[in-house]
N, C-alpha and C positions, 0 to 999 in steps of 0.2 A: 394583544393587550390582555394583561392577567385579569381574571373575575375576582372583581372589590369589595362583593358586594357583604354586608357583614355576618351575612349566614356560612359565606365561604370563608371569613377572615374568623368566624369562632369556631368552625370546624376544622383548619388548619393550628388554630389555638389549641386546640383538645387534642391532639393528634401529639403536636409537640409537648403535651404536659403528659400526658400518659407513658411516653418515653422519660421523662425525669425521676430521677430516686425522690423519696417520700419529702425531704427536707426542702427541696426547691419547689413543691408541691404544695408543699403548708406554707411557704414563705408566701406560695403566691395567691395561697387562701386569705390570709393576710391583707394582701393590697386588694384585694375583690373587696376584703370587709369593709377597707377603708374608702377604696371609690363606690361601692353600695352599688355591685355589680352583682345581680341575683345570678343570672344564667350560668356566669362560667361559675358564681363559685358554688353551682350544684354539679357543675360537671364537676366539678374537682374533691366534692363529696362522695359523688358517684364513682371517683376514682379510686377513693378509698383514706382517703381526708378525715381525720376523725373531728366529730364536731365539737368536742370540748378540748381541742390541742392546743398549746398554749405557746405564745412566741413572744416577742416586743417589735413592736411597728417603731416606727421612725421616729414619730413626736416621744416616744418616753421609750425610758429603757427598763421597765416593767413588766416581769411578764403576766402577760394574761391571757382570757379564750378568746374566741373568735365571738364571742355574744357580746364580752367587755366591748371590742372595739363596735359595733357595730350598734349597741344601744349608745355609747358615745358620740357615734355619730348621728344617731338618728334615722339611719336607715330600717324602719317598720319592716320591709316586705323580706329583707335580708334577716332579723331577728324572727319572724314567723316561720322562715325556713329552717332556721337552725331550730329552734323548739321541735317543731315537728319531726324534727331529726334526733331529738334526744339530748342537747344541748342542757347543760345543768343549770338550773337558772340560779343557782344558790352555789356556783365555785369560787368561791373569793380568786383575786387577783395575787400576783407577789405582793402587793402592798394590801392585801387584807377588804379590799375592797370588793363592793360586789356589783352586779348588771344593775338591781336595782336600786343601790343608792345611785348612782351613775344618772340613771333615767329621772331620780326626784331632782337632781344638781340642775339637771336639763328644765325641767318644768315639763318634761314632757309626761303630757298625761295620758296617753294612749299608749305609750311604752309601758309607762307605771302601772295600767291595768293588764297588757299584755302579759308583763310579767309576774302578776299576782297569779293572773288566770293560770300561767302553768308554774305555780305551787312556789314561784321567787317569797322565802322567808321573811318580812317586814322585821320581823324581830332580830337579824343577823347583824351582829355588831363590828365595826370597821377597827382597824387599829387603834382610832383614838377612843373606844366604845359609845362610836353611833349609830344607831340605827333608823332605817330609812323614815319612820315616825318622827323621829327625832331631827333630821333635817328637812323636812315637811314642815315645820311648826311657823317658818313666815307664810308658806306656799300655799294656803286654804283651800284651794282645788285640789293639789294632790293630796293635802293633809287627807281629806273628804274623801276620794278614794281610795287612801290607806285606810282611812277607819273603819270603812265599807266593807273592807274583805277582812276586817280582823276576827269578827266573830264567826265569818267560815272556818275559819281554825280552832277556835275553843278558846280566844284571849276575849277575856272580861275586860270591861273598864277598868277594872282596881289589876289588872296584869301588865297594864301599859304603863311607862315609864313616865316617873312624875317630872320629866325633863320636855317633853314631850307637848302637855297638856296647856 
C-alpha cells in the first residue's frame, strides 16, 4: 500500500511542479491563491514563481496578481506571504483595480490594515476614480482605519477627497 500520508502527497506535488515549464507553474500559483493553500504556493515561489505574476482565475477573465486573488478571497496568511515576498500592494489589476480596494469591498479589516502597513496607496484611483477612502464612506471601521494611516503619509485633512468625507 502506497504512503498517503500528506507530507508524501506534497512532496510528490513539488516534485512534479518543478518539472513543469513556468506557465503551468503560475497557473497553479493561481489555484493555491484561490484554495488559500500557503505551503505549496511557497514551494512554487520557491520554484521561481514570481509574486506579482499576473494571470485570470476562473470566476473572471481579468487579469491580475496573485495578491488580487487572494485578498479577494480573504486568505490572511496567503497575502502575508506574498508581501513578504515582495508582492506590490499598489499593482492595479487589468480592470484598474487594486488589493486594497478589494479588501475595503470585503469589509475586511485586517486585510485593510495589512495592506496599509506594507505601503497599499489609499489614494489609488480605480477606473471609475475611486479610491479606497472613498468606498469606505458607509464602512466606519474601515473608513477609521484608512484615516488612521493617512497622516503616515503626509495627506492632511483638506487633501482627502470631498467625496469621501
Amino acid at each position: 500500500m502506497a504512503d498517503l500520508r500528506p507530507d508524501h502527497d506534497d512532496l510528490l506535488w513539488r516534485d512534479l511542479m518543478k518539472a513543469q515549464p513556468y506557465a503551468v507553474q503560475a497557473d497553479a500559483a493561481f489555484q493555491m491563491a484561490e484554495q488559500g493553500n500557503l505551503w505549496r504556493m511557497a514551494q512554487l515561489l520557491d520554484m521561481g514563481v514570481q509574486v506579482d505574476t499576473e494571470g485570470a482565475v476562473r470566476e473572471s477573465a481579468v487579469q491580475q496578481s496573485l495578491l488580487h486573488v487572494v485578498v479577494e478571497k480573504g486568505h490572511h496568511a496567503l497575502a502575508v506571504e506574498l508581501l513578504k515576498r515582495g508582492a506590490d500592494a499598489n499593482l492595479p489589476d487589468e480592470a484598474d483595480e487594486f488589493p486594497l480596494n478589494k479588501a475595503v469591498r470585503r469589509t475586511d479589516q485586517a486585510m485593510v490594515s495589512l495592506l496599509l502597513h506594507n505601503q497599499a496607496n489609499p489614494q489609488n484611483l480605480n477606473e471609475f476614480g475611486y479610491n479606497a477612502l472613498m468606498l469606505a464612506r458607509h464602512k466606519p471601521e474601515i473608513r477609521a482605519v484608512i484615516e488612521d494611516a493617512l497622516p503616515k503619509r503626509g495627506i492632511s485633512r483638506v487633501q482627502r477627497p470631498l467625496q469621501a468625507r
